[in-house]
C-alpha positions, -999 to +999 in steps of 0.1 A: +773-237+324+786-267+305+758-272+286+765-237+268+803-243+267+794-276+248+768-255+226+793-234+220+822-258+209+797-279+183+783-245+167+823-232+161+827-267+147+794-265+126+806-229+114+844-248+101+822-277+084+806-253+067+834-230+058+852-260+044+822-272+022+816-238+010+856-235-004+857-273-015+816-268-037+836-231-047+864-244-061+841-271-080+827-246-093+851-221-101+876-250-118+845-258-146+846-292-141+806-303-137+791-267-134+786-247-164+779-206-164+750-196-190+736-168-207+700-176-211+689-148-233+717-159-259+718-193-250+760-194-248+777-210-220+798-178-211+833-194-211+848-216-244+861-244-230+895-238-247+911-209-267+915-228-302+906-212-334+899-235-364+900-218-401+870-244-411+840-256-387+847-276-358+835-284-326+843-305-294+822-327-280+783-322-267+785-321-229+745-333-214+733-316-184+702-303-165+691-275-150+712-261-116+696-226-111+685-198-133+724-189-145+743-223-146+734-261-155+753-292-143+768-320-161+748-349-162+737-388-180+708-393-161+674-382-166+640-383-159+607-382-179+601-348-153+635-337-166+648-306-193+678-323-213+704-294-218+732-300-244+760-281-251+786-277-279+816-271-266+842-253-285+821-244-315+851-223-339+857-218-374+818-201-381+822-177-409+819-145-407+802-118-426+813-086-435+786-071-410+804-094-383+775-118-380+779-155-381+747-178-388+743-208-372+712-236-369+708-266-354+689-300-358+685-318-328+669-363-328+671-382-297+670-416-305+661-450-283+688-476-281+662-504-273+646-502-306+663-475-325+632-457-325+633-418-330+618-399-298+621-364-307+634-349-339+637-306-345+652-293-376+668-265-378+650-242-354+669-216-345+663-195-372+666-158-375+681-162-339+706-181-349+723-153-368+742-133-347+774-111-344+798-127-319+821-118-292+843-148-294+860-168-320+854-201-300+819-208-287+801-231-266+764-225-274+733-247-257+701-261-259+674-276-241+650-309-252+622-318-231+616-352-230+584-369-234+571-379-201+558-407-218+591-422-231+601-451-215+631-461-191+664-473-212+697-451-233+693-427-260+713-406-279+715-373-283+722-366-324+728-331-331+740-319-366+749-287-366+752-258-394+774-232-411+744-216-427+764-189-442+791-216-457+771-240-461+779-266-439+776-292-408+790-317-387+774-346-364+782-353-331+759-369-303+762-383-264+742-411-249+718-405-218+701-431-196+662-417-188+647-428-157+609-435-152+603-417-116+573-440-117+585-472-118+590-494-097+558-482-075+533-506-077+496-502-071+477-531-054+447-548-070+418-539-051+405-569-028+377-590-037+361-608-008 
């Protein structure tokens, strides 16, 4: 009979532990701070990060992350060759707008290696057609997604995106630094004995 009463007194506590991790990961999630809500099929993160309006193109900062489940990524600076590199603008504002409503936006995306300065991975302007759009918001935060070479090697790189007005006619830089991870190194394979 005190076996159960025991059994009984861990699984309540078991049931508060997890009560309080749920509210504490909840309110993680709810405040914005490393977990970001997305819209894949537009490829927005579905809150600006602030209400600003600019009258001429501007934009935060870009904000790395990876993957968390199919409707929200995580903030992140570490990678893996294994890993998708998802980068957002945050607080895109001041796009013009057409008469129809639609703004027209593109992006060119390099990811450059510190070691050697070497360029890994460089895509110009590719959202095309899809990057024309009529928008709900003056302020966006939209994302994208680079998958890195599994062949590139440990060491920091930078993210360089430039991004574009098309309709005005023009851009601004920004970029964030990432440190990639081999998943394989470190394991090393024994020579095979001779004898």
């Amino acid at each position: 009979m005190r076996r159960k009463k025991v059994l009984f007194v861990l699984g309540i506590v078991l049931v508060l532990i997890f009560l309080f991790l749920y509210v504490v990961f909840e309110k993680e999630i709810n405040a914005g701070i490393s977990l970001f809500e997305i819209d894949p099929e537009h490829q927005l993160v579905l809150f600006p990060f602030s209400n600003r309006e600019s009258e001429t193109l501007a934009m935060d900062e870009i904000i790395l992350a990876s993957l968390y489940d199919a409707q929200h990524i995580l903030r992140s600076t570490t990678f893996t060759e294994e890993s998708d590199l998802y980068f957002i603008m945050a607080n895109v504002s001041g796009l013009s707008v057409q008469q129809d409503g639609s703004s027209w936006y593109d992006v060119d995306v390099q990811v450059l290696r510190h070691a050697d300065n070497a360029t890994v991975l460089s895509l110009e302007k590719n959202l095309g057609e899809k990057g024309k759009r009529v928008l709900n918001s003056k302020t966006i935060s939209p994302y994208g997604l680079v998958n890195i070479p599994w062949t590139a090697d440990s060491g920091n790189y930078t993210v360089a995106i430039t991004f574009y007005d098309l309709y005005a006619n023009i851009s601004l830089e920004r970029n964030a630094t990432f440190t990639l991870v081999n998943s394989y190194e470190g394991i090393s394979i024994p020579e095979p004995m001779l004898g």
